[in-house]
C-alpha positions as CSV (number, residue, x, y, z in Angstrom):
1,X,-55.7,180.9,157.0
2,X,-56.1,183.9,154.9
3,X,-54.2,187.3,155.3
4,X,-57.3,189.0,156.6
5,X,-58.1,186.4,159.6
6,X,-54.2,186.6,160.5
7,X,-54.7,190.4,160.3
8,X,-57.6,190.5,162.6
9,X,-56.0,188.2,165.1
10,X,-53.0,190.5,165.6
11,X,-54.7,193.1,166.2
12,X,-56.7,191.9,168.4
13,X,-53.8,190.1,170.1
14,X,-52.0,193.7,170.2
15,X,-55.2,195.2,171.6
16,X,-56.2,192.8,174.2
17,X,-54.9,193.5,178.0
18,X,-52.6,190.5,177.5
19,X,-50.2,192.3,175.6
20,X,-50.4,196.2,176.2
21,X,-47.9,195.5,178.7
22,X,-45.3,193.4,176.0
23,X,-42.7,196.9,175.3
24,X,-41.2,194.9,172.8
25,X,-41.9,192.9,169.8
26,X,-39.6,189.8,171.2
27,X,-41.9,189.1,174.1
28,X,-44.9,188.7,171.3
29,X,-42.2,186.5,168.7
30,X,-41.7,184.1,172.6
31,X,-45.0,183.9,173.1
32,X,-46.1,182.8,169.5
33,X,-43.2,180.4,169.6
34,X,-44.8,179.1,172.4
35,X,-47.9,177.9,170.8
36,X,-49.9,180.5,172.6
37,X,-52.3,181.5,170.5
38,X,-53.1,178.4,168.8
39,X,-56.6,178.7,170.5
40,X,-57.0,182.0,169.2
41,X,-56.3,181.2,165.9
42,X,-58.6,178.1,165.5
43,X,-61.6,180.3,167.1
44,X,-62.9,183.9,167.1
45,X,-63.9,186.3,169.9
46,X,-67.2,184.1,170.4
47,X,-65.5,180.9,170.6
48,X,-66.8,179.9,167.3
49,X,-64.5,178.1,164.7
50,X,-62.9,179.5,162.2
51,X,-63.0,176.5,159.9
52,X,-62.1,173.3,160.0
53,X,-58.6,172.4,162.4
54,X,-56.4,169.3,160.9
55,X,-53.8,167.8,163.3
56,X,-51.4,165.5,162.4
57,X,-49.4,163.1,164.8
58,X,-47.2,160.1,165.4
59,X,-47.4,158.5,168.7
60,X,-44.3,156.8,167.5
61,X,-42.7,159.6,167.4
62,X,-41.7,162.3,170.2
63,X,-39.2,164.7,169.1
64,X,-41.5,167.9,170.4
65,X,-41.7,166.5,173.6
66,X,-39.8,169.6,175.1
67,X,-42.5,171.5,173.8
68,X,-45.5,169.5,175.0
69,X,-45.6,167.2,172.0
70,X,-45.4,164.3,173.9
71,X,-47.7,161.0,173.9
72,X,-50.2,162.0,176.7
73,X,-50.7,165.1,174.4
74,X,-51.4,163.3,171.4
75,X,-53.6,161.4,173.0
76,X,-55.9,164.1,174.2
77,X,-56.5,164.7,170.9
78,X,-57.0,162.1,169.2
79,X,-59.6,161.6,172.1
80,X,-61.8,164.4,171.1
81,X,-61.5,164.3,167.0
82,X,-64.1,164.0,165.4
83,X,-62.5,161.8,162.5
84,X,-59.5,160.0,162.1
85,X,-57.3,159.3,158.8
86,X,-54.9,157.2,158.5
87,X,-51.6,157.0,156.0
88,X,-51.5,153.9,154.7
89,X,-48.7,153.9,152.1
90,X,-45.0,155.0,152.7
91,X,-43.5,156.9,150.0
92,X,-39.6,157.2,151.8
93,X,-38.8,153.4,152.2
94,X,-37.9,150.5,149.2
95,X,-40.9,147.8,148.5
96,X,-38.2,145.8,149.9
97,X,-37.3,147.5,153.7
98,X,-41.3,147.9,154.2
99,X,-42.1,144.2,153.9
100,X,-38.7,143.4,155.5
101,X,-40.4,145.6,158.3
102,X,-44.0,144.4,158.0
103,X,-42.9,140.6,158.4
104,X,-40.7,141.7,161.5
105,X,-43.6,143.1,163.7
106,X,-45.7,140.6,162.4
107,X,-43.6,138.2,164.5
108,X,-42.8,140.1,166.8
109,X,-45.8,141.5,167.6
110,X,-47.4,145.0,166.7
111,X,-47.3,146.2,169.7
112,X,-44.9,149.3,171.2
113,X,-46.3,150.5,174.5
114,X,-45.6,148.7,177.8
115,X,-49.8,149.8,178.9
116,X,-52.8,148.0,178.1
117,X,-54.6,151.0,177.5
118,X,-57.2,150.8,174.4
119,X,-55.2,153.0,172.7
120,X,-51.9,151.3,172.9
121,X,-49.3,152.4,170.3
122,X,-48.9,149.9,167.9
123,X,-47.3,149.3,164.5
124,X,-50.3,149.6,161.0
125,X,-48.5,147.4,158.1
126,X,-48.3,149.8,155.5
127,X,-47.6,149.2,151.3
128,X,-44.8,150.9,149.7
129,X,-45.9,153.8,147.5
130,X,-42.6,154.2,145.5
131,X,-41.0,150.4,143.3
132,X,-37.1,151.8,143.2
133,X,-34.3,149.4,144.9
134,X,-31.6,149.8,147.1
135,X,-28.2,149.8,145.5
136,X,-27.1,145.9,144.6
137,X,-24.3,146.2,148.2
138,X,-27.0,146.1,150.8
139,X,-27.6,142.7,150.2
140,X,-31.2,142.7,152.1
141,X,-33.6,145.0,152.8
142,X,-33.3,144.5,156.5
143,X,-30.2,142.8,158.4
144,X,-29.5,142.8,162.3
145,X,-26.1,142.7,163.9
146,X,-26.0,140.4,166.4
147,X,-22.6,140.1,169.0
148,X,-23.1,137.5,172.1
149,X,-19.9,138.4,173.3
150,X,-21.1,142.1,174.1
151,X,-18.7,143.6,176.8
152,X,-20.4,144.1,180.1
153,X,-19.8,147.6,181.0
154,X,-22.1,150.0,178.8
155,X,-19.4,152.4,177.5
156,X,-17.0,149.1,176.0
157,X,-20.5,148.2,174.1
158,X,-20.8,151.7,172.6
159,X,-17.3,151.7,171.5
160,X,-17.6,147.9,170.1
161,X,-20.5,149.1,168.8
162,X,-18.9,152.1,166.7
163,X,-16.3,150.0,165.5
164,X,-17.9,147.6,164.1
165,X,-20.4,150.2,161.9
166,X,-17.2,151.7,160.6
167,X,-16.0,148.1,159.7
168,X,-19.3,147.2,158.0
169,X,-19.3,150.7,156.2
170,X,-15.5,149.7,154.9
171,X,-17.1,146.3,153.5
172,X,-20.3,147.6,152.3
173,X,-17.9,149.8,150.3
174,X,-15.9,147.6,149.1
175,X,-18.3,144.5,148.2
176,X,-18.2,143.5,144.5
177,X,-21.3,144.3,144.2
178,X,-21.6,144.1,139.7
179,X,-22.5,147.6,138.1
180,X,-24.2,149.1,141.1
181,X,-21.8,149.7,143.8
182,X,-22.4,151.1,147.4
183,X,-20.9,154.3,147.1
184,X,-20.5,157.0,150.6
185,X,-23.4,158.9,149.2
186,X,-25.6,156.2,149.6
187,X,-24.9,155.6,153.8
188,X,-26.5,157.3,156.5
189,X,-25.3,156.6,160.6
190,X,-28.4,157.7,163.2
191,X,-26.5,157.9,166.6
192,X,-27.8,158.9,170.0
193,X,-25.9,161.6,171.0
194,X,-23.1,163.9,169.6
195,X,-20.1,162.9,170.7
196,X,-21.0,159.3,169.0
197,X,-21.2,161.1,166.3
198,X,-17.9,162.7,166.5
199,X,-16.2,159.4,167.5
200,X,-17.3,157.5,164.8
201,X,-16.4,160.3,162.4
202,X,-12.9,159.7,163.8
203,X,-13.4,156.2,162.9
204,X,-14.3,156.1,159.4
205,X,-11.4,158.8,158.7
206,X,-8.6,156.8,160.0
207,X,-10.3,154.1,157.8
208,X,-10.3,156.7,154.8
209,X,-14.2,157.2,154.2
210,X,-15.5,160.1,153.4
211,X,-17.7,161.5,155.8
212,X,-19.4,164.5,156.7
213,X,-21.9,164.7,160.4
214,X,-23.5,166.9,162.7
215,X,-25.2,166.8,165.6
216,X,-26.9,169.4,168.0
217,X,-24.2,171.7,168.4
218,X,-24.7,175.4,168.0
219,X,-22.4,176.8,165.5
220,X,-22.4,180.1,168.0
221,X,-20.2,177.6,170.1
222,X,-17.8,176.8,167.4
223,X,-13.9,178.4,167.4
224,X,-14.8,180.0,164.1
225,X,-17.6,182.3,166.1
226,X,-15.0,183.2,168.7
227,X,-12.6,184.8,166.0
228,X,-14.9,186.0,164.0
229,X,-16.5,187.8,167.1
230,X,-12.9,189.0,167.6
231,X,-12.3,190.2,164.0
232,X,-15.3,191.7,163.2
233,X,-15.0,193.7,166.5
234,X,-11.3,195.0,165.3
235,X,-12.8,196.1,161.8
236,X,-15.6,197.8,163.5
237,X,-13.9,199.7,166.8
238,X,-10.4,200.0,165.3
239,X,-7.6,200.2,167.9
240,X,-3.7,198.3,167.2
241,X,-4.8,196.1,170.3
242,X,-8.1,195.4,168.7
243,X,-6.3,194.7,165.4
244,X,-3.4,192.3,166.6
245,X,-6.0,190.3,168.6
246,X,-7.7,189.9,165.1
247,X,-4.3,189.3,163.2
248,X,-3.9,186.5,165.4
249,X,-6.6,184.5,164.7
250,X,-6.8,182.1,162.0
251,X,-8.9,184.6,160.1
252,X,-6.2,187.4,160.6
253,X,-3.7,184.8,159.2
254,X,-0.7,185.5,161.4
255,X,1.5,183.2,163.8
256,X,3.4,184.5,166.8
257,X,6.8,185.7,164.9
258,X,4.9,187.6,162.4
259,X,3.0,189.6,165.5
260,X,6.2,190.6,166.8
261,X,7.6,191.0,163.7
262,X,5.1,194.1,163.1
263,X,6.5,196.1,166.2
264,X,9.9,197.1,164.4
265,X,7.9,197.5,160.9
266,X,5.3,200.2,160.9
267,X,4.9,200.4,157.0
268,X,4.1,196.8,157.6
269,X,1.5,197.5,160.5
270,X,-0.1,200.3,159.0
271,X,-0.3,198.4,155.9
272,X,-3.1,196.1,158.2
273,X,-4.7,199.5,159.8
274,X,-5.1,200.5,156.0
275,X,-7.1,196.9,155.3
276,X,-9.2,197.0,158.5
277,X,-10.6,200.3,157.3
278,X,-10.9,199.1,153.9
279,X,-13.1,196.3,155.2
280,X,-15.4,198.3,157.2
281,X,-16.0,200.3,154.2
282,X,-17.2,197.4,152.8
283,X,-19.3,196.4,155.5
284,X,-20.9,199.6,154.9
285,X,-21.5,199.2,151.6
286,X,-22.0,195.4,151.0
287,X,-23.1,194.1,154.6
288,X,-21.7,191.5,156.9
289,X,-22.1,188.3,154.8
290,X,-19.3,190.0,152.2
291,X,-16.7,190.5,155.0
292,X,-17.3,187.1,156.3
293,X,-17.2,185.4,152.7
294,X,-14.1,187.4,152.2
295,X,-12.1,186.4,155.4
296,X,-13.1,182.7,154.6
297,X,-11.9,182.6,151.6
298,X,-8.9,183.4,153.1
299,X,-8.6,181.1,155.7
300,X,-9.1,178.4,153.7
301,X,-6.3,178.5,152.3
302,X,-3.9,178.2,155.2
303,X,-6.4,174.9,156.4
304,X,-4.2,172.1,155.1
305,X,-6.8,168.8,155.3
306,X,-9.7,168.7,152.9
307,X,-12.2,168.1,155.5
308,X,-11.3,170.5,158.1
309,X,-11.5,173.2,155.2
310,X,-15.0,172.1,154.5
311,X,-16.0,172.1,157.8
312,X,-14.3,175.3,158.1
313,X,-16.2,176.8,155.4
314,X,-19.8,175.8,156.3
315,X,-19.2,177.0,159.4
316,X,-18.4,180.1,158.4
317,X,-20.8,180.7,155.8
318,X,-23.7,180.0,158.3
319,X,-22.5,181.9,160.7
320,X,-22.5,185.0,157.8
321,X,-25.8,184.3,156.9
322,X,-27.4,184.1,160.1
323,X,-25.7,187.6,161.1
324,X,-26.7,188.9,157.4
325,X,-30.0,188.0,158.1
326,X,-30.1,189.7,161.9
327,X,-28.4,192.6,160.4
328,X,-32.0,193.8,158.7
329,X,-33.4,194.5,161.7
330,X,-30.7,196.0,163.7
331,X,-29.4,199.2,163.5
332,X,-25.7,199.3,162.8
333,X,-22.8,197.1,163.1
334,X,-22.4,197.8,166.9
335,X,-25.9,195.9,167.7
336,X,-24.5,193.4,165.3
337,X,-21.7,192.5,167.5
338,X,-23.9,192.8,170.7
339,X,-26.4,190.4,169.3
340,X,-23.4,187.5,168.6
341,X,-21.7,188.3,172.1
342,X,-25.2,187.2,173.2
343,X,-25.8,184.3,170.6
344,X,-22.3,182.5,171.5
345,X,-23.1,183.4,175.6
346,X,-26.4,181.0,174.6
347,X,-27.0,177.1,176.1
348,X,-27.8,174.5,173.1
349,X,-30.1,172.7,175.5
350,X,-32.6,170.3,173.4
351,X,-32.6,171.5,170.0
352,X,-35.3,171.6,167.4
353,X,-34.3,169.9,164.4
354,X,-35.4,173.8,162.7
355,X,-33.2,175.7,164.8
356,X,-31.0,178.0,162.7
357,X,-28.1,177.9,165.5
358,X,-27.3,174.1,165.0
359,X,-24.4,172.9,162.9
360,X,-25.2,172.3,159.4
361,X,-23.5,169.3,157.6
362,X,-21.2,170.2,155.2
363,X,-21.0,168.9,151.4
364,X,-22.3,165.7,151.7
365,X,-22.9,164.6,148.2
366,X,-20.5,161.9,148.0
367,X,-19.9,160.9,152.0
368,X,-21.2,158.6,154.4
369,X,-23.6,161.0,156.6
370,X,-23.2,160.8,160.1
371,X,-26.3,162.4,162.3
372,X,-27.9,162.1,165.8
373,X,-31.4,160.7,166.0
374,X,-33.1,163.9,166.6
375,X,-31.6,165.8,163.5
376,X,-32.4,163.1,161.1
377,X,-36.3,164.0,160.0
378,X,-36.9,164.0,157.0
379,X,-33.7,162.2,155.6
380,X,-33.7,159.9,152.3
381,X,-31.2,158.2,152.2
382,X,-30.3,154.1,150.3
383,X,-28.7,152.3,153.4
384,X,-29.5,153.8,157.0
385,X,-27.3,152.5,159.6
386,X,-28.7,152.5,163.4
């Protein structure tokens, strides 16, 4: 769509009776978000179109349903198209998993959907677009665990289940497998929900494997928000009670002895006061991302484990750029700190995979990747675990 037909629409958007009564530019951000004007956008004021309007869809695939992406939507419109392409070669997989795959549902049958609708989801063989190999470990393209002895109750099977991936991780690593080794980089764990992902992150560390995961967390809901909340609120407002609340965080860098310590050494406590306004002048002058860099740095150093200071870090960092990036179109430091009062007060309900709130995953260059389901589009990766 070209600048001039986007121009035209929002001002006819901002004209219409729709929105002369939206005060404020967030109720017109919701609405777009919302997929509201999609019509709008395909056709102009005579309910002409604008051009031509490409859709493109998965029925196996449902991870908008929150936002009316669902099945019964996709099939509305594949209903009315008036062509239909299909992708025919996969680019992601080996040669090896997509035949694995092809041969599967060919005995298994193609079918997916429980209906006997004529458009019944069903599985298209596809040919690989891409002739690389997965490392010389995974022994086949395609391999099912199989346990008859499953516990009964659901929760024992989840927790079998769990152990025995970190167990097959441990071997997979440690196969002689000649020149080409499996190596943590190369292993990716889907899970269901976060706290799988949590638990088998437990897992793999007390087995010694690197690993690095996320799931839909919000990193508003994170400790490091809550200090940070509490130290950038000190370096902006001032105040000794303001300031020892911040001292005693993990940013501020100070146990309980060296808090009480401060009430019979002034030089030492006005030392801090001295800092703190030393900080906010940077604020001023650099913006919030430079204090926030600058108080990670130093709590890294008093994070002992490797992982936890990692974690630490990435935290931290998103949290400075997503405050960095708010800051543009506040005004001042004080709406700043009302806008993350009101980000960390936020619900992570269903999260989309884009949402700038949700826990990134930290260096994962050379670990075993650990990931829910819903955050894993997109991902390339030589051995996927399920």
């Amino acid at each position: 769509m070209s600048p001039q037909i986007i121009g035209e629409l929002v001002g006819e958007l901002i004209a219409g009776d729709k929105f002369a009564r939206c005060k404020r530019a967030a109720a017109f951000e919701r609405i777009v978000a919302q997929y509201a004007i999609l019509d709008r956008i395909y056709r102009d004021a005579h309910a002409a179109p604008r051009g031509r309007l490409v859709m493109i869809g998965d029925p196996k695939q449902a991870i908008y349903r929150f936002r009316g992406g669902d099945i019964a939507t996709y099939r509305r419109a594949k209903s009315v198209a008036q062509a239909q392409l299909k992708l025919t070669h996969n680019f992601r997989s080996t040669p090896a998993y997509i035949a694995a795959l092809n041969e599967w549902f060919d005995r298994a049958g193609a079918r997916l959907s429980s209906d006997d609708a004529a458009d019944a989801i069903e599985v298209d063989a596809v040919e690989a677009g891409r002739c690389d190999t997965a490392p010389n470990g995974a022994a086949a393209a395609l391999v099912i665990h199989y346990r008859p002895d499953a516990p009964e109750k659901s929760a024992d099977r989840i927790s079998t289940a769990l152990v025995a991936c970190a167990e097959q991780i441990v071997a997979l690593l440690n196969a002689d497998a000649g020149t080409q080794r499996v190596t943590p980089g190369d292993i990716a764990v889907l899970l269901p929900t976060h706290r799988q992902v949590q638990e088998l992150r437990a897992l793999l560390t007390a087995r010694r494997v690197p690993c690095v995961g996320a799931g839909k967390g919000s990193v508003f809901e994170t400790e490091w928000a809550r200090e940070l909340q509490i130290v950038l609120h000190a370096i902006e407002h001032g105040g000794e009670g303001a300031r020892r609340a911040a001292l005693a965080t993990r940013l501020g860098g100070l146990d309980y002895a060296a808090l009480v310590a401060l009430r019979d050494a002034p030089e030492r406590a006005e030392e801090y006061a001295r800092e703190f306004v030393r900080l906010k002048e940077k604020w001023q002058r650099e913006g919030v991302l430079a204090i926030v860099l600058e108080l990670a740095q130093r709590a890294a150093l008093h994070i002992a484990g490797m992982a936890e200071r990692e974690r630490a870090l990435t935290d931290l960092r998103h949290l400075g750029e997503l405050l960095e990036e708010r800051e543009q179109h506040l005004h001042g430091p004080e709406q700043l700190l009302v806008w993350l009062a009101a980000q960390r007060e936020r619900r992570m309900d269903e999260a989309d995979p884009s949402d700038e709130r949700l826990l990134r995953i930290e260096s994962d260059a050379k670990r075993v990747r650990l990931m829910t389901l819903h955050m894993s589009k997109g991902l390339e990766v030589p051995i996927v675990m399920l």
